[in-house]
N, C-alpha and C positions, 0 to 999 in steps of 0.2 A: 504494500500500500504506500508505503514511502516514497518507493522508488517511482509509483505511480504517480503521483502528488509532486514531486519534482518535477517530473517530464513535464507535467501538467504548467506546472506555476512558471518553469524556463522556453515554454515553447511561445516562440516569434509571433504565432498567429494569434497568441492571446490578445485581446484589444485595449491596448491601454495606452495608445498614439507613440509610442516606443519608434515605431515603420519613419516619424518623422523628424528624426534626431541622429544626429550622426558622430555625436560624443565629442564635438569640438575636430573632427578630422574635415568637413569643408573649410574649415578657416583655418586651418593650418596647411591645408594645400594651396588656401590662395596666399596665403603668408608667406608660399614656397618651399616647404615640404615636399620634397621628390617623391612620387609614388613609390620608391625603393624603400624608403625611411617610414610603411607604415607599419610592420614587426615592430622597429623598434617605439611608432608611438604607442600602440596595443603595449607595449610591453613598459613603456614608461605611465600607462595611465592606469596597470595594470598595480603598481610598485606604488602609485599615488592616492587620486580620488578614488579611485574604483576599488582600494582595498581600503580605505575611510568610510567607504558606503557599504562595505559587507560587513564591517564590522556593529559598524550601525544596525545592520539589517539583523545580526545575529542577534543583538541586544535588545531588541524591537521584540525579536522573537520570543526570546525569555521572559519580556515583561509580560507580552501577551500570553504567553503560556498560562501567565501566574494569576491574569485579572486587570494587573494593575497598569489601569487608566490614568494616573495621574502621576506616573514615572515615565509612561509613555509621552505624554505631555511635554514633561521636561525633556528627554530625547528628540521632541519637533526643535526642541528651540538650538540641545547640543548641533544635529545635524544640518539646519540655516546657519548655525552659526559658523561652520565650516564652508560655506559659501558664500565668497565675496559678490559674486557679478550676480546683479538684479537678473538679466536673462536668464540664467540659469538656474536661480531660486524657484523662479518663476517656471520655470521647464519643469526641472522637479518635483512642484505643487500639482502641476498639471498629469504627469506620468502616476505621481499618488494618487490623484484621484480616480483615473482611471482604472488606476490596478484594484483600487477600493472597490470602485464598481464593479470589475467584473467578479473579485472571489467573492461575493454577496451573492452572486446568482451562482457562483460554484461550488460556495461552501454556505447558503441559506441556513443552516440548523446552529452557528458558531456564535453562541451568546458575545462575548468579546468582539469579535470582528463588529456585529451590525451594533452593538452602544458606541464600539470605537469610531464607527462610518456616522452614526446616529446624533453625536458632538457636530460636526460640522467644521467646517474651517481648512485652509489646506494642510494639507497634510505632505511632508516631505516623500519621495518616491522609496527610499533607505525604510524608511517608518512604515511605509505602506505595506513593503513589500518582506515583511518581518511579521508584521499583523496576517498578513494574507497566508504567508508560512505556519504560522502557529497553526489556522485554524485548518490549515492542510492536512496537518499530524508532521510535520519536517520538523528536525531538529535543528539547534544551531547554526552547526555546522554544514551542513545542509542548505540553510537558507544561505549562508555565507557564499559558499561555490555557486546556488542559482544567480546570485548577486551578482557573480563576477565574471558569471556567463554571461549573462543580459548585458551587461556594461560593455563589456567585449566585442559581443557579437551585434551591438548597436553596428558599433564601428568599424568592423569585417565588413559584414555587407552595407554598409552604406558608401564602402570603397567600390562595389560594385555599381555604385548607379554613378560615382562620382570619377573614377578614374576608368571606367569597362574592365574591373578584374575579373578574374574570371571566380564563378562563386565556387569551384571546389578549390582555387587557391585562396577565397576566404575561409572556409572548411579548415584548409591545411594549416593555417595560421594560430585558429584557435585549437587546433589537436597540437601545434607543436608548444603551446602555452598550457595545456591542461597541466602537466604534472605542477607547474609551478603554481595557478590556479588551486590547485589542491592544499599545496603546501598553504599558501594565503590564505582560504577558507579555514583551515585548521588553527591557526595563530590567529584568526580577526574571531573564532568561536572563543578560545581559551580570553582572550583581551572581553570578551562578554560577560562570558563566568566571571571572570573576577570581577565586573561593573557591577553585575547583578548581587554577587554576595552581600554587598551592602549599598542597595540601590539608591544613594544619597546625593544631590547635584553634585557635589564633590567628584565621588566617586563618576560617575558619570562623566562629565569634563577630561578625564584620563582617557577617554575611548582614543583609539589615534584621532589625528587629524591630520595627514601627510596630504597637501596641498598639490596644485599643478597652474602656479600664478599665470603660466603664458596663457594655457587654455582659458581661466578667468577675461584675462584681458583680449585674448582675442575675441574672446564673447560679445565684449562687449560693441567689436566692429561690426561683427556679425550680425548682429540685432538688427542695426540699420543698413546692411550690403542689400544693395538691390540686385532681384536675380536670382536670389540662395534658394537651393533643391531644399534644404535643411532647417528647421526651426534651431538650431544649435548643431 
């Protein structure tokens, strides 16, 4: 069931406007980023934001495990806070909400999920997509690796619409990244357990927060580039 429940919460077709984000790789291509150098951006935003947001994601997940709505709370405000550039807060909000919506109608019976949807307000994507794990039955660490799949493979194939890669050389990109993937899911669950142990702002604050300022600031070109395939 687990394993079920992952495929489930990591698969593409899920609708959560995910199809229109490209994880900061359109504007790092117009910044001039040679399509040679996208391994190494996958693999630098791999070691960055996108191991900040599974960590997040694992921590999400534990609270929701546990009930608790108003450590979750505090976690909206940890995971904005880790997000300088307003477009991308804003991206964010919008990818959570959507994920909100759809494990509602996937997972209908998950007391926690629909009070947590039932609050209102945005909700970071990191936070969403922890809540939506919980009520899957996924563990941590678990939700950590869907986390860094999703993240990942934004930006794989959005190399396909933007450079014509070819999609099994995006495929092969994210298999030659799993094992490290794996590793990062495991160290962003264990940095959870420890938040969770005594789920206090404090502790909470501790969660990484390993940054990626260029993609921040190129964000912000972005926003306003006339033209862009990409909301981000």
């Amino acid at each position: 069931m687990s394993l079920t429940a992952a495929l489930l919460v990591a698969d593409p077709r899920v609708p959560t406007g995910a199809h229109a984000h490209s994880g900061g790789l359109e504007a790092a291509l117009g910044d001039g980023l040679d399509p040679e150098g996208i391994p190494s951006f996958l693999r630098g935003r791999l070691a960055s934001v996108a191991f900040t947001d599974c960590a997040i994601a694992a921590c999400a997940a534990r609270l929701a495990s546990a009930g608790d709505l108003v450590a979750l709370s505090r976690l909206e405000l940890e995971a904005t806070a880790r997000v300088p550039s307003p477009p991308l807060r804003d991206a964010s909000a919008a990818l959570g909400q959507g994920l909100l919506r759809t494990a509602a109608r996937m997972w209908p019976g998950d007391a926690t999920l629909a009070a947590y949807r039932a609050r209102g307000g945005p909700t970071p994507r990191p936070v969403a997509l922890g809540v939506a794990g919980a009520a899957a039955g996924l563990a941590p660490a678990e939700v950590a690796l869907v986390s860094l799949h999703a993240d990942l493979s934004d930006v794989a194939f959005a190399a396909v619409r933007l450079v014509a890669a070819d999609a099994a050389q995006a495929c092969a990109w994210l298999s030659e990244l799993a094992p490290e993937m794996e590793r990062a899911a495991q160290v962003a669950a264990a940095h959870a357990a420890e938040a969770h142990s005594n789920a206090d702002p404090v502790t909470l604050e501790d969660l990484p927060s390993l940054g990626a300022p260029l993609i921040e600031l190129r964000s912000l070109i972005h926003a306003d580039r006339e033209g862009r395939l990409f909301a981000t």
